[in-house]
N, C-alpha and C positions, 0 to 999 in steps of 0.2 A: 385701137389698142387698149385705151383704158377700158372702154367700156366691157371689152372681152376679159380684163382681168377682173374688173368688180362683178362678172357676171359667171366666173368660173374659177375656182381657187386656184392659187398658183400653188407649183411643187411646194416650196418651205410651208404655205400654208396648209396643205393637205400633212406633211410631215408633220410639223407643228399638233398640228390637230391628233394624230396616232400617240405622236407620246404623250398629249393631255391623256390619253385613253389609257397608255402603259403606264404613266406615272399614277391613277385612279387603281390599278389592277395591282400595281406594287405595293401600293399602301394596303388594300384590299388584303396580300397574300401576307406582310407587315402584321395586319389584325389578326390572320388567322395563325400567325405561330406564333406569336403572343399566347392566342386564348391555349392552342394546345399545349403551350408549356403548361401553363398555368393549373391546365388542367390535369395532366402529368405528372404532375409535380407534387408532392405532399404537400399542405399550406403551413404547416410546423416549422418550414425549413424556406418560407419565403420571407426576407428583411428590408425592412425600411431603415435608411441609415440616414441623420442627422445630425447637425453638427450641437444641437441644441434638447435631442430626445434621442431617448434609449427605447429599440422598438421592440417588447420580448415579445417570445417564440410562443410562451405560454404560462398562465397562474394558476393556483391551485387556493383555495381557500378552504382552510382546518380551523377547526377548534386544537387546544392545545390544551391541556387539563392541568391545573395550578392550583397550589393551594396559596391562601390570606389568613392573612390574621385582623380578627374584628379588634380593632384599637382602643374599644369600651371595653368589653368581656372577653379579652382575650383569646378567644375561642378560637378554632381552625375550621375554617371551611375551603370548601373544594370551589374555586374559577373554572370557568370555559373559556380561554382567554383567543381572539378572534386573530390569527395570521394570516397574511398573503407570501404566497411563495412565489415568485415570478425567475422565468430564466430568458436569457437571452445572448448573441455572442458576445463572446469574448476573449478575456484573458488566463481566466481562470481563479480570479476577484470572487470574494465571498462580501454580500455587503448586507448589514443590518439593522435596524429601528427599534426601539422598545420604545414601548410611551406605557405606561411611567419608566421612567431606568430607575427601579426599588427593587433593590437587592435581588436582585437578577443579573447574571451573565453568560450570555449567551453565544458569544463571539467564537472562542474555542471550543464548542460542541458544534460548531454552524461549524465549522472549515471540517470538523472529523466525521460530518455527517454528508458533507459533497464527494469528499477523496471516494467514500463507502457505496454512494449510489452512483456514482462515476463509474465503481468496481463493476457492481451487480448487473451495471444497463448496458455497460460495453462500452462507454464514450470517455472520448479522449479529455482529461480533466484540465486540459488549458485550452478549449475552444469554447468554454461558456462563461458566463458571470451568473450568479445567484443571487436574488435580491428578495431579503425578508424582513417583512413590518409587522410588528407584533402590536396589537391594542388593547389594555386590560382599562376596563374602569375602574379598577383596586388595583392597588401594589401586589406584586404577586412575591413569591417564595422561591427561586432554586429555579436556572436555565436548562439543566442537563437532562432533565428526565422530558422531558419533550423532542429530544434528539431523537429520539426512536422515529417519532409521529414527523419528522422533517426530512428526515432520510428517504422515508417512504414517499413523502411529497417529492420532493428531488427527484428521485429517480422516478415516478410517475410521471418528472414531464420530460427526461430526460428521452424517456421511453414512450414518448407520448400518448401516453393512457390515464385516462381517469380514474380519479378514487371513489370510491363507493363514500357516497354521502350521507350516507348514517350508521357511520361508525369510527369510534374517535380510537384514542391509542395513548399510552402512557409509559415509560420505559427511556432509559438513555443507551445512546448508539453506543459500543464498545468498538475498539481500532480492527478489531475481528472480524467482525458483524453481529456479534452476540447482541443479544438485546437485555441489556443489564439492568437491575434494580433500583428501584426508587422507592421514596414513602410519600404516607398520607392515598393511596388506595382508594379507602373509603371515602374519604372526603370528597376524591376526584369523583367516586361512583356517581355521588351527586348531581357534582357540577357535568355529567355524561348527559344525566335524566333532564338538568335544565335547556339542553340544546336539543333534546328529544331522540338524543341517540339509543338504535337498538341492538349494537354491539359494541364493547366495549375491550380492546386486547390490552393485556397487562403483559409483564414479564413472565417468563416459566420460574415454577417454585414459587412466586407471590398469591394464591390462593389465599392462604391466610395470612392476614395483614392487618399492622397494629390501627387500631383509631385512633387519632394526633390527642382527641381528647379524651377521651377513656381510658386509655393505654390497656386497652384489651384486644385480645385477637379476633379476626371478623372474617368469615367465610366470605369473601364478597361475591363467587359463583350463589352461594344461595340468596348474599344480600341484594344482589342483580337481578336474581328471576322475581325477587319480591317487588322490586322495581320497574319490570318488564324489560331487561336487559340484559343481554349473554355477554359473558363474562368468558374469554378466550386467550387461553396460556400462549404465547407464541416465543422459541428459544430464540430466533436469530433475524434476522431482514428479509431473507426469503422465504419464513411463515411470515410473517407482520405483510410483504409484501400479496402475495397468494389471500389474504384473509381481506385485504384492503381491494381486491379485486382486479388486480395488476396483473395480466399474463406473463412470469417470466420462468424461465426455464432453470431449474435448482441443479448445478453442477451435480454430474452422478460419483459416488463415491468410490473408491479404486482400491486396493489391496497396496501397501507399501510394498515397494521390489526394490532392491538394490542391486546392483549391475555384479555379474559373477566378477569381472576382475577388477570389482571396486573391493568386493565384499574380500578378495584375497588381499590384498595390501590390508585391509582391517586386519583380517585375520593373522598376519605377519607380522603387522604393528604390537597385536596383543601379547605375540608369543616371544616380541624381541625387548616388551615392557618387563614381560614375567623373568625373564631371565635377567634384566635389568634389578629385579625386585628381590630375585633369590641374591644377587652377590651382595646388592645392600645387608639386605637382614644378615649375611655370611661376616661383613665388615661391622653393622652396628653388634653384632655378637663378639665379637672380639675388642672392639672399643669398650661395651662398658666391663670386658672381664680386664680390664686394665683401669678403667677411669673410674674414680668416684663422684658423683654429682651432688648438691645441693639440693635438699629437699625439693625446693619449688621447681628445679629442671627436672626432678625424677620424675616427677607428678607430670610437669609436663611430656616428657620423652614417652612416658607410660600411655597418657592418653590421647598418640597420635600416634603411637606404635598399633596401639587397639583402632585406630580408626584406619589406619594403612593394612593392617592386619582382616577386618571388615571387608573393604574395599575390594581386595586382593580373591575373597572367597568369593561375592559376587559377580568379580570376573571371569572365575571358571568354571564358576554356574552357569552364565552363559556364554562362557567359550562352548560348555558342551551341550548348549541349547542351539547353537549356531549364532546366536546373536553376537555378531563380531563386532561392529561400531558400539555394543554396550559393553561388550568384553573388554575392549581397548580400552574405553573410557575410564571404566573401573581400575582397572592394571593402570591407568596415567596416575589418576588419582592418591593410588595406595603407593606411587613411587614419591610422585610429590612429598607424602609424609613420612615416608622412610628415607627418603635423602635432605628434607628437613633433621629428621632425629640425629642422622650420623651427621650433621653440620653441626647442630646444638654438641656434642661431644669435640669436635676437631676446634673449634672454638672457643669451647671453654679451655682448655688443657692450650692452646695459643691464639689469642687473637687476633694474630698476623696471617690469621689463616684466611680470614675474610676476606684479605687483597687476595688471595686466589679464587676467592669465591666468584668477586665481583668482577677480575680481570678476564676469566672464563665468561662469567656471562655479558659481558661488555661482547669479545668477541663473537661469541656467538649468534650477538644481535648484528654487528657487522657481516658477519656474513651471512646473515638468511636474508637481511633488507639488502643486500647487493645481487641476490640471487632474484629476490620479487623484482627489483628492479631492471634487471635484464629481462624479467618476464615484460612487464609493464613496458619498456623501452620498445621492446617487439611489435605489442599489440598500437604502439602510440604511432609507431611508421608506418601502420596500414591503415590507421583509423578506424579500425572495424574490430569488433569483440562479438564470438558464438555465445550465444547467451546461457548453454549448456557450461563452457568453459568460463564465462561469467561465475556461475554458481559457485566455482569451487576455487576462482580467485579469489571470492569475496572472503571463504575461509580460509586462504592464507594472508590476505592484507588484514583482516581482522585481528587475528593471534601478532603478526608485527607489528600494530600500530597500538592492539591493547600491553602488549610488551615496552613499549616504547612508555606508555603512561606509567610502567608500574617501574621499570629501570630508571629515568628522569628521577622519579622519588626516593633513589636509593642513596643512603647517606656515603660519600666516597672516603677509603679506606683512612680511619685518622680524625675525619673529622668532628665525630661524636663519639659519647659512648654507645655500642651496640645496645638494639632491643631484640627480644625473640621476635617479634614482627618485624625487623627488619632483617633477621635471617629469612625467615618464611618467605617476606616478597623476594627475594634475591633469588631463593630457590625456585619460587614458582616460575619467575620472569624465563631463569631457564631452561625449563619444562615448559613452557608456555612458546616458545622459542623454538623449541624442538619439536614442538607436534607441527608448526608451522610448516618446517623442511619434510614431515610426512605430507601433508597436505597438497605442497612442489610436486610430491612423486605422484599423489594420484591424478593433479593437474596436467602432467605429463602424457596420460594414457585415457585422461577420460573422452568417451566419444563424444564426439563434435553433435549438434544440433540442427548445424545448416540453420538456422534460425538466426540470421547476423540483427547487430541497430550501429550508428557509428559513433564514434567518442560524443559528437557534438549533441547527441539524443541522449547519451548517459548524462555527460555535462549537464545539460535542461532537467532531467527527470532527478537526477542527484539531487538536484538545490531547490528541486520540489519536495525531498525525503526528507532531506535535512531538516526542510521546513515542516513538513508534516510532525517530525520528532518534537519538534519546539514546542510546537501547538500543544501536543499530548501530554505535555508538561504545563503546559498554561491548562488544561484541561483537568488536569491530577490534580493541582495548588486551585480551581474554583469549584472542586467537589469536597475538601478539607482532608487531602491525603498528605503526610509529609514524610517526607522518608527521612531514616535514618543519617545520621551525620556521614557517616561511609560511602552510603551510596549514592547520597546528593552532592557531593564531590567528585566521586568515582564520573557519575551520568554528566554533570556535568565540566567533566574535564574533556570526557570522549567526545560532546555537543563541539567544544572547541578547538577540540584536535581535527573533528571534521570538518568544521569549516574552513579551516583553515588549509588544510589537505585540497579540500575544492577550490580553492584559491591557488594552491599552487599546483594544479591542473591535473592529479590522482585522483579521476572520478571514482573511481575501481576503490578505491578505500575510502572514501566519505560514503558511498553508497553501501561498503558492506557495516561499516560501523553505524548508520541509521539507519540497518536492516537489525541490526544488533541492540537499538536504543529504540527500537518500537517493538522487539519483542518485549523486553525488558518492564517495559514500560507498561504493558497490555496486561501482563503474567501481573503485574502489581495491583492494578485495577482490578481484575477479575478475583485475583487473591482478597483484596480490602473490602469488595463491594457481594460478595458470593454469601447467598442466604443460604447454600447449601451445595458445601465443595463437592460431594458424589455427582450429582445434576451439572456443577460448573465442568468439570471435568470431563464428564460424558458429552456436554454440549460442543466443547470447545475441541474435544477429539472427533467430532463427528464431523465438521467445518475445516476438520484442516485434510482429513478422508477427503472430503466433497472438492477440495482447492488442488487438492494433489491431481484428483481427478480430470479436472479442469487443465490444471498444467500439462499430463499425459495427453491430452489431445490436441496439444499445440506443435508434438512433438518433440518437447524439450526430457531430457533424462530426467527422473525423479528419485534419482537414487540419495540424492544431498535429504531433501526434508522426508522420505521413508524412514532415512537412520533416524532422522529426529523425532518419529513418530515411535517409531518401535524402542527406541530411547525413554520417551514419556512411558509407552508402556509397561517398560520394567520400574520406571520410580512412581506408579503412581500410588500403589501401597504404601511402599515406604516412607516415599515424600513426594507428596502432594503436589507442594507448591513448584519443585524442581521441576515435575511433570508437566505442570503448565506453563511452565517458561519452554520447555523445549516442545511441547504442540505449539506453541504459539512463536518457535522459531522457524518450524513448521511453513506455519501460515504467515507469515511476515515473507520468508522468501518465496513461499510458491504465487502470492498474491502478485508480488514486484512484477517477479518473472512472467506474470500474464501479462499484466500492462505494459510489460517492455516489447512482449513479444506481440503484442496488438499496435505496434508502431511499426512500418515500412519504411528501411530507409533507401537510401539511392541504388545502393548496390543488390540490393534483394528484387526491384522491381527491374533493374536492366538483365539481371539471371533470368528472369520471368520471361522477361521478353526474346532471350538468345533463345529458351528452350524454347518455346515458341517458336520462332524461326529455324530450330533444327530441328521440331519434331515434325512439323504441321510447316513446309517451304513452299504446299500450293496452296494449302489457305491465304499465307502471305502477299503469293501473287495476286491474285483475285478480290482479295479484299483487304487487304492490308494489316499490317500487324495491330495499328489501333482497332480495329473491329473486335476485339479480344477482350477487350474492357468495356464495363458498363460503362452509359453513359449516364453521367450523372447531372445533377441539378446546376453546374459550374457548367459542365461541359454546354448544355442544352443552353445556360441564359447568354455563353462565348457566342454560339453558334448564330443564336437567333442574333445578335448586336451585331456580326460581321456581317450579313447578311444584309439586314438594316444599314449599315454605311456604305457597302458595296452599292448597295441599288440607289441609295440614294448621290453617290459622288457620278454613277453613270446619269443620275438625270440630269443634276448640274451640269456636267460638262456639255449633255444634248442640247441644253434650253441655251446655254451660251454660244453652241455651233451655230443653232438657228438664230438667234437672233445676230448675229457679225452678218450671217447668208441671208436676211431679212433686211438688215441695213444697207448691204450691197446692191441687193435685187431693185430698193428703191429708188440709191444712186442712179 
């Protein structure tokens, strides 16, 4: 008997023997979906995680063009100062090195140059970290005008493509994407020539450009060909990008439209302002044929009767141009300063008249925030906001909460002597209060989007806006902008009514008022730093075309930043600077509304999935609803690791059957 078992396997031994063969075969089919992931799979998007090392995705190494100053001779010369840009996942962490840190900052042009090539490449701005070491062997001069040349890095790896390696770039990123001005040019020309570079992009309008020491003007297109160096104008990120050799696709540019039954409630608005506007003028005509004023109120009365008087004509200039959200605006405008005038008159002749002033507009604010509030209460029990009806919430929590800043400030009846500025704000708070409840009405009717995100994405992207605002102000005060006493109070009162708002869980209003403090804020920079408003103007209206663009194909209504567009277009004559604040309100909201609308949330992918299942019920069968979606590089490394523990807990358990039935057999 033994001898027939050592001369012939037994059954567990023949067994035994098969799954050494299927356990060799497993491991075998183990390596091969391995290698095909691998090979499948982009390598940009494969991570190595440690607790000890950050593994990035990919770096980029630029020159970054700087000027110094010789500390014997004073002199200015142009640096090529050597950066590494690396990214990798994460949070959405911006992190930085300067060696030397000499008067350099770099910190707030680094976070407004990630938000920017986040924009351009499509990726979602909280799944990376950004990490950038700057090396100069001199102290360098000024962090912001190398934002251009970072931006471009960033989003080249975002978009995982390389930059063309001989050609450097000089320019600071704008909240727009305008590629903004900088000095010392020449001197950078130089510092181009010393890295052997054979193109060089500057801002658009810097052709001629002062020398730091001659303080003369310098062609640098010709001082470049004398160098063996093209010298290339580029307005915005997506020239700079395209010139740097980045394949990205330039938003196409669209026609402003406004929706016919928006465009009637405009047109309603304007006609029930002017009527507004004739009884004033009807009543301050009759007050002053009875009142006599004081020199300095004449003067006054006189020259905001002429400016409501102004106002009034260019509202029915374009009421009969059709342009109805500029008609209205005008008509608000000229009302504002004609029921300022008839207030200066009721006030003077009694100053007990204020408490009606004030107890009118107290109410009025009670009830347009208790109306927002039933709106907002709506959208909080469902959790879900159209991002179309987003849009035009934002201008109604915006007019109530900028109301709310300017009424808190009002002196209550008694407690001081009155000034004309605090008639004025009383009045406008009013007016400002009122356009609000127009705003209710067109919320009411404006078509929906189908485009949802849920409160919990607006929360997160909010207190990303918020933050972005902050920055652009740490950004303005290391470029040496200071704004006036007015509006650095004003800006920063709104910073902390918004945060504050986010705190007490009104995304819907922190979000529209940091959609409102980065226009603001953009229009100031581009205003301060513009070598030539015609060109800024032109640039920045051409960008908010291209975003509008971009917007309409997301399928969201554009009828909110068209008005804003065709708005700019009537003040750009006039005033300039007006013009850029509303393109660049423009582009603040159509930008948002991209990003928002490039987020999925729970309820948009299960709709996805029902139409699916009712349009396509034998697809279903046969292959399942998941066959409908890519698979992606999560799905592929889930699949191969179940696979791997499946096969492997079945061999376990085999080599343990055998070996109890191996124990037994030798009992």
């Amino acid at each position: 008997m033994s001898n027939n078992l050592s001369s012939k396997p037994g059954l567990s031994t023949q067994i035994l023997h098969r799954l050494r063969k299927l356990f060799n075969r497993v491991m075998v089919l183990r390596l091969y979906l391995l290698t095909i992931l691998i090979i499948t799979t982009p390598a940009p998007i494969i991570f190595v995680y440690s607790s000890n090392t950050t593994c990035f995705i990919g770096s980029e190494k630029i020159y970054l063009l700087a000027v110094s100053q010789d500390p014997v001779s004073g002199k200015y010369i142009g640096v090529a100062t050597e950066a590494i840009v690396s990214l990798s996942r994460g949070e959405g962490a911006v992190y930085i090195s300067v060696e030397p840190m000499s008067q350099i900052d770099m910190q707030a042009s680094l976070n407004v140059a990630y938000l920017i090539a986040s924009h351009v490449s499509k990726a979602n701005i909280s799944e990376f970290n950004v990490y950038v070491r700057v090396v100069s062997d001199t102290p360098i001069i000024g962090g912001p005008s190398a934002s251009g040349f970072l931006t471009v890095a960033i989003a080249s790896l975002l978009l995982n493509q390389s930059l063309r390696r001989d050609i450097v770039m000089t320019g600071m990123i704008m909240p727009d994407g305008i590629i903004g001005p900088v000095g010392g040019i020449p001197e950078k020309l130089l510092a181009a020539k010393s890295v052997n570079a054979h193109v060089m992009l500057i801002p658009t309008g810097q052709r001629y450009s002062t020398d730091l020491n001659t303080g003369q003007k310098v062609d640098v297109v010709a001082k470049g060909a004398e160098l063996g160096i093209k010298v290339i104008e580029v307005a915005n990120i997506y020239d700079a990008l395209r010139n740097l050799g980045i394949n990205i696709t330039e938003p196409e540019p669209t026609t402003p439209v406004i929706n016919l039954d928006i465009n009637e409630i405009y047109r309603d608005w304007a006609l029930k302002l002017n009527a507004t506007l004739n009884n004033l003028w009807n009543e301050i005509k009759d007050l002053s044929s009875k009142i006599s004023l004081t020199s300095n109120l004449r003067n006054a009365v006189a020259y905001y009767a002429n400016l409501a008087d102004n106002s009034s004509r260019r509202g029915y200039e374009e009421y009969l141009d059709n342009n109805m959200y500029s008609s209205a605006s005008d008509y608000f405008t000229a009302v504002i300063y004609a029921d300022y005038v008839k207030w200066i008159y009721l006030i003077y002749t009694n100053v007990s008249k204020y408490r009606d002033l004030y107890n009118t507009v107290n109410e009025q604010y009670r009830y347009a925030y208790n109306k927002y509030r039933d709106i907002l209460n709506t959208i909080l029990s469902t959790d879900y906001i159209d991002l179309s009806k987003l849009a035009v919430l934002n201008e109604v929590s915006y007019r109530i909460y900028e109301a709310n800043t300017t009424l808190s400030n009002l002196p209550s009846p008694g407690s001081r002597t009155l000034t004309l500025d605090d008639i004025y704000n009383a009045v406008y708070t009013y007016w400002r209060i009122n356009s609000s409840l127009e705003w209710m009405k067109i919320y009411e009717i404006y078509p929906p989007s189908n485009m949802i995100i849920s409160l919990s994405t607006l929360k997160r992207y909010s207190y990303t806006l918020i933050s972005y605002v902050q920055t652009l102000l740490i950004y303005l005060n290391s470029l040496g902008v200071v704004l006036d006493t007015s509006t650095a109070n004003r800006v920063s009162n709104l910073i902390n009514l918004a945060t504050t708002l986010y705190r007490e869980g009104d995304y819907v209003a922190s979000n529209s008022l940091a959609i409102y403090l980065t226009s603001l804020t953009t229009a100031y920079m581009n205003i301060y730093f513009t070598t030539n408003l015609t060109e800024t103007i032109s640039s920045i209206r051409d960008l908010a075309l291209r975003y509008l663009g971009e917007l309409k194909t997301k399928g969201i209504d554009i009828s909110i930043p068209s008005a804003y567009i065709i708005r700019g277009d009537t003040l750009k004559s006039l005033d300039p600077a007006s013009a850029i604040y509303f393109y660049e309100l423009s582009i603040a909201n159509t930008m948002w509304l991209v990003t928002l609308a490039s987020l999925k949330t729970p309820q948009q992918i299960s709709t996805q999935i029902q139409q699916i299942k009712t349009i396509q019920p034998s697809l279903e069968t046969s292959i399942g609803v998941e066959s409908t979606t890519p698979m992606t590089f999560s799905n592929k490394y889930m699949l191969m690791i179940n696979i791997m523990i499946i096969s492997t807990i079945i061999i376990i358990v085999a080599l343990i059957v055998i070996y109890i039935l191996e124990r037994k057999r030798r009992k």
